[in-house]
N, C-alpha and C positions, 0 to 999 in steps of 0.2 A: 821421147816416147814413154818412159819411165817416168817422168813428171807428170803428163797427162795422165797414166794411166793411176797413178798415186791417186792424185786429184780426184777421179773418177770413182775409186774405189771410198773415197774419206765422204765424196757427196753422197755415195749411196748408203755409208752404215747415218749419217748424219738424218736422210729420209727416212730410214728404218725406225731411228731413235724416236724422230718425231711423229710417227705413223707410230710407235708402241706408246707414245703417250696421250696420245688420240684416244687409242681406245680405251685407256685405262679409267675408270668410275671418278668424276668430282665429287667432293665431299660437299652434301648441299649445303648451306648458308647457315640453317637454323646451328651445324654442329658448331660451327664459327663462332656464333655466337653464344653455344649454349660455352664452348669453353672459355669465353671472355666473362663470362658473367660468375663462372664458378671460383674465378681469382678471388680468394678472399682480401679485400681491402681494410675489412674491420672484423676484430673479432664477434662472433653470433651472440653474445651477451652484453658488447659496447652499449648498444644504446639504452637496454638495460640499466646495465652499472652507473652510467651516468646519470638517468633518473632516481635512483637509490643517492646517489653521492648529492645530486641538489635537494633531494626531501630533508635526507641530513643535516646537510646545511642548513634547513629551517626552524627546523624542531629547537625549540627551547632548550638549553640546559641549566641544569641544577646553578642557581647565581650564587657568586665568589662571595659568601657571607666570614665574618668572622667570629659575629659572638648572635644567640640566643636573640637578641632583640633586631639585630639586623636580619636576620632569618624570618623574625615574625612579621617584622615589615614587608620582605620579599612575599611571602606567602598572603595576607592581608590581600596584598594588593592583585596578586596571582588568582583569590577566591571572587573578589570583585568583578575582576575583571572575563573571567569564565564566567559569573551568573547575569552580569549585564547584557556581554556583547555576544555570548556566546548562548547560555541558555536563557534566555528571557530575553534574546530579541527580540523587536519589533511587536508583534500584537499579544507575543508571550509574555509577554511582561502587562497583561491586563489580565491575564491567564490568573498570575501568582496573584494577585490581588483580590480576584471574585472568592464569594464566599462559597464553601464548598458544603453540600447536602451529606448527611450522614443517615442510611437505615439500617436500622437492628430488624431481624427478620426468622427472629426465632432462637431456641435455645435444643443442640441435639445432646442427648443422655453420652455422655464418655464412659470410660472406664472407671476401676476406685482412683479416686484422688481429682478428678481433672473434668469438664465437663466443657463442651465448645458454642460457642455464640456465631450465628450469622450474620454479618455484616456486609454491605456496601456501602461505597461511599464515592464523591465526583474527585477526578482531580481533576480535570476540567468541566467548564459548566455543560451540561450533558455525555460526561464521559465516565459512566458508572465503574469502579473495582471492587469486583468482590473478593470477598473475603472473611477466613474463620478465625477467630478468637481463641484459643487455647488457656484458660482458667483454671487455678489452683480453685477445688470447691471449698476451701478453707483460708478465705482473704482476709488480712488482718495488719494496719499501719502500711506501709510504705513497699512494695514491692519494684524488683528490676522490670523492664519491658523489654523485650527483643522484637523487631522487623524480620522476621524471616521471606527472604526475598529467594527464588529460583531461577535456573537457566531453564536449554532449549528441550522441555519433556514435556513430550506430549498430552500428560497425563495431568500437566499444571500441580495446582495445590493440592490435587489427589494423589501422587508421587508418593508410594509409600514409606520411604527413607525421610522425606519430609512431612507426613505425618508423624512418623516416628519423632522425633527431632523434635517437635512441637510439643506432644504428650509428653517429652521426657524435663522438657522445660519446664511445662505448668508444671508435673508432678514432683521438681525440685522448687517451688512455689514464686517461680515468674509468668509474666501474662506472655502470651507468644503468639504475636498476629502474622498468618500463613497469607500472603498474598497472592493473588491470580497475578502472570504477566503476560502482556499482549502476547499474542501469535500461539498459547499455548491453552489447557484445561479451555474453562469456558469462552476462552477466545480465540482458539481453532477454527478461523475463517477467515480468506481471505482477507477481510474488510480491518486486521489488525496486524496485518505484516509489517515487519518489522523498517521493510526499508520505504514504507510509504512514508518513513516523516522527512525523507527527502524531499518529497511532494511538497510538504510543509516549509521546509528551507526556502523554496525555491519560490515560494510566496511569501518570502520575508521574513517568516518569524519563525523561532526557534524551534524547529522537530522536538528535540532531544527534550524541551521541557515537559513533554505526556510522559514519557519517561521517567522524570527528575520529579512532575508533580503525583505521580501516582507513590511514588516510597514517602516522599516529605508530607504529603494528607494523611499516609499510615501512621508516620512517626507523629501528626497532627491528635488525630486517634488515639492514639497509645496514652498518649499524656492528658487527652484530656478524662482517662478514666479515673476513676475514684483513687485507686490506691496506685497508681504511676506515681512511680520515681523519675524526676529531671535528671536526678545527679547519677543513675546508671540505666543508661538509653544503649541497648546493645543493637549490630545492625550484623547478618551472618546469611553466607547465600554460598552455590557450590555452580561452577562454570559462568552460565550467564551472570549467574545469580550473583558471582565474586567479581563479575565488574560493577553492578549495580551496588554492591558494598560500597566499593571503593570508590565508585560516583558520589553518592548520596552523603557517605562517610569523613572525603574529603570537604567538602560545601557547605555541609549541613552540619553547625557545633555543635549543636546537641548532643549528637550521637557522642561516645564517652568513650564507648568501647567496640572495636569493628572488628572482623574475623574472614575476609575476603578468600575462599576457596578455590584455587585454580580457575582465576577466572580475567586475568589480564595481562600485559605486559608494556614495556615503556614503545613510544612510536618508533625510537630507532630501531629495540627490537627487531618491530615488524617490517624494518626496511629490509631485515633479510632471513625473515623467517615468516614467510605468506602465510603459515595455517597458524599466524595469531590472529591476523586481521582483522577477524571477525564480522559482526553484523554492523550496519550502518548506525547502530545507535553506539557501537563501542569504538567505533572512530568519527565524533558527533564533527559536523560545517563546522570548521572555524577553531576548536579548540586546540590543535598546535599550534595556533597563532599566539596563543598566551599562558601555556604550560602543559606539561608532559604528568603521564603515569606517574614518572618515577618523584616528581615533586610533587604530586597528589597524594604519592604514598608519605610521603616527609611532613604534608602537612597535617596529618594527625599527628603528631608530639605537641602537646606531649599526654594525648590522650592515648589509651590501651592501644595495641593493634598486635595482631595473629595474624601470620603472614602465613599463609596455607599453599604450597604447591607441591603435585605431583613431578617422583622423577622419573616415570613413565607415565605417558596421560596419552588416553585412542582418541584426543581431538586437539591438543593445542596445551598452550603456557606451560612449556613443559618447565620444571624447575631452572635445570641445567641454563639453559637460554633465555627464561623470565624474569629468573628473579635478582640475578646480580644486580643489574642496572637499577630496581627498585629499591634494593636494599643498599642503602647510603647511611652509614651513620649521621645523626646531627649535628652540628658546631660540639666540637670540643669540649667547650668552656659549657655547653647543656652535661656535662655529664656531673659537674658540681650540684647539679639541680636534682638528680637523679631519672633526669627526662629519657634516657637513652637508655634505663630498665625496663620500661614500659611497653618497649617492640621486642617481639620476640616473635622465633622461626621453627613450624613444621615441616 
């Protein structure tokens, strides 16, 4: 009687049990799986890191030189091979060849000492730059010429710091040509933005040489005036402006003396510093394929270079972060030459 009624008693708390779990709410489906899915199996910047770690891996580094003339050879072949494959691909490379239109378009009254010329001129065949001439009004044998090239202001070659800069040049008795640059001053419209020459890539030939040919027809200019000096061709520009220095200045020998203003950084850099990255012309198709900033900045030696960064800067290359990686001494054995005076750090 005691067994049964045991029994009897154990089935009913057992219906109980299962009758309070009856009623109790299921957790729908979606929570199941919202907490299957919030197991982290990789950290949130994995895939990140490892696109950073293989761009790395691509980027050129500075080659294992040992003396001066093994150096000139790496670089030679480093400047070739940038102007071939890289800016004068394809239909660009008929680009550099056409003969380029030059107009003078007047003469405005300056201040004492300095007096400015208007000018245009193609760096490509119908792709007009203008630009003003800054003149000592007292010209006489041989003078320097500087390129003054700008960044992203809106206000272009009317930039009143770069007026200034120009007037102060002529009126220490150099010629000082102020350039317009796409996307900014008289090319404030749409139709010269800056990342259209991806357009141009992607129809085979080199973007970046509007670019490269709008400072090299400047520097074309400069020299072909009366009193240009060859043998001191300065090139000097602040943001945008200091990577087209160090564009033009690296490729282009002529240049003698270059003065690039917070205006770049090596690719690795940018692998982990986004607000260098800049505009599509300052990381041009194709050119980590065959060398980096910081060997663009090595190949001027052993001509002047003024390495200009900010160590606080409200847009990018800030020193701290920009400039180690640029700043390489040369071979050694260059410092017998006294090539390794010639760079010097603001």
């Amino acid at each position: 009687m005691s067994r049964s009624l045991g029994a009897l008693i154990l089935a009913g708390l057992l219906c109980t049990a299962v009758a309070v779990l009856a009623d109790e709410p299921k957790p729908p489906i979606t929570d199941f799986v919202s907490k299957a899915l919030a197991r982290e199996i990789i950290g949130p910047r994995q895939t990140l890191v490892e696109t950073i770690r293989e761009c790395e891996s691509a980027i050129p580094r500075m080659p294992a030189v040992k003396s001066v003339g093994e150096w000139e050879k790496a670089a030679e072949r480093m400047r070739s091979d940038a102007l071939a494959h890289v800016i004068f691909r394809g239909e660009a490379a008929a680009w550099r060849k056409a003969k380029a239109k030059v107009e003078w378009l007047g003469t405005i009254e300056g201040g004492p000492g300095y007096r400015i010329k208007k000018v245009r001129y193609e760096a490509v065949p119908g792709l007009w730059i203008p630009g003003l001439l800054y003149e000592p009004e007292n010209l006489a044998g041989k003078v320097p010429v500087v390129l003054n090239v700008n960044g992203h202001d809106a206000q272009g070659k009317a930039a009143d710091y770069k007026q200034v800069r120009c007037i102060n040049l002529a009126k220490r008795g150099m010629l000082a040509l102020n350039l317009e640059w796409f996307g900014m001053g008289q090319f404030r419209d749409g139709n010269y933005r800056h990342d259209l020459i991806n357009h141009i890539d992607l129809c085979g030939a080199g973007g970046i040489a509007t670019h490269y040919l709008a400072m090299s027809r400047g520097i074309d200019l400069l020299l072909s005036l009366e009193h240009a000096d060859p043998q001191r061709v300065a090139v000097t520009g602040l943001s945008g402006g200091g990577w087209q220095t160090i564009f033009i200045s690296a490729f282009d020998k002529r240049v003698t003396l270059t003065n690039p203003v917070a205006g770049y950084s090596s690719f690795l850099t940018r692998t982990e510093h986004f607000s260098d990255l800049g505009d599509s012309e300052q990381t041009p198709c194709d050119l980590a394929t065959v060398t980096d900033y910081a060997q663009m900045t090595a190949m001027m030696a052993p001509r002047a270079t003024l390495l200009t960064f900010n160590a606080m800067d409200n847009c990018c290359f800030a020193s701290g972060h920009a400039l180690p990686p640029c700043w390489m001494p040369p071979p050694r054995s260059s410092d017998s030459t006294g090539r390794s005076r010639n760079f010097v750090l603001t």
